[in-house]
C-alpha positions, 0 to 999 in steps of 0.5 A: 516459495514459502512466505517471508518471516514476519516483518520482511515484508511490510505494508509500508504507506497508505493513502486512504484520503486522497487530497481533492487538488492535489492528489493525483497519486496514480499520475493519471491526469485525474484527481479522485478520492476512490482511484488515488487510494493506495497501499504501498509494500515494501520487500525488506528481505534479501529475497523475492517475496513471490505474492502468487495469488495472495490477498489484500483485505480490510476490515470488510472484505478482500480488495485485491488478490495479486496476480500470478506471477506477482513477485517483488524483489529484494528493496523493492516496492510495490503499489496497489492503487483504488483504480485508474491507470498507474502512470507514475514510473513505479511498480504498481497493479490497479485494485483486482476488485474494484476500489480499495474502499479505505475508510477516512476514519480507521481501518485495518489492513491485512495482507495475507498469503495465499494459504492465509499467512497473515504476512502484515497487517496494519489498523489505523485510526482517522486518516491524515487529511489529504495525506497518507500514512507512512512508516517512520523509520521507512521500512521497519516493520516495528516503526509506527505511523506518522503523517506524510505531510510531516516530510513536506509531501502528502505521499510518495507511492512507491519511492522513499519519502524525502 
């Protein structure tokens, strides 16, 4: 299947600085600043979005390449985690490389098809601490980011903020 149009498919909330007492976001019973980094993708489109071997980079290197078979459907979500065992009830795969490697201090992040359509990417300056990123509207592809603390929770990994 070919890729989505540009903005049906977004990088939607980023968790680059876990919170060391309070940020088990995997809901693995262990706390860690590497393996509760997470990247949340959001399918706005009315159609499954088929992520077949596609790739998630920083401003570094490749961190995951999703899996064949890897498809999201339409309103839904789906989580790639640093590490650990994604416990939460959500969609979610663990990091293909290892830990996501998210810088506290900015990034960007691009998610890219695997013929190397640019699909969404997002840079970002210095990481809320102990929280994440997430858009605001929830969803748009041309909404900004604001802390999540702001909604009264420090993340909320492949749900709606509330």
């Amino acid at each position: 299947t070919p890729p989505p149009p540009a903005g049906d498919f977004v990088i939607n909330e980023i968790l680059a600085d876990p919170g060391t007492s309070d940020g088990d976001s995997n809901c693995d019973g262990l706390i860690s600043t590497t393996q509760d980094e997470f990247i949340e993708f959001y399918n706005l489109s009315d159609a499954a979005v088929d992520l077949s071997n596609a790739t998630l980079s920083d401003a570094v290197v490749v961190r995951h390449t999703f899996a064949p078979g890897t498809v999201v459907q339409p309103g839904a979500r789906l989580v790639v985690y640093g590490a650990g065992i994604p416990s939460c009830g959500i969609d979610a795969v663990v990091s293909s490389t290892g830990p996501l490697g998210l810088n506290n201090s900015g990034d960007s992040i691009t998610l890219a098809s695997a013929s190397g359509t640019v699909l969404d990417e997002v840079v970002y300056g210095q990481s809320p601490t102990d929280a994440a990123w997430v858009r605001f509207p929830e969803g748009q592809a041309s909404s900004g980011f604001v802390n999540h603390a702001d909604s009264g929770s420090p993340y909320s990994a492949g749900v709606p903020t509330p």
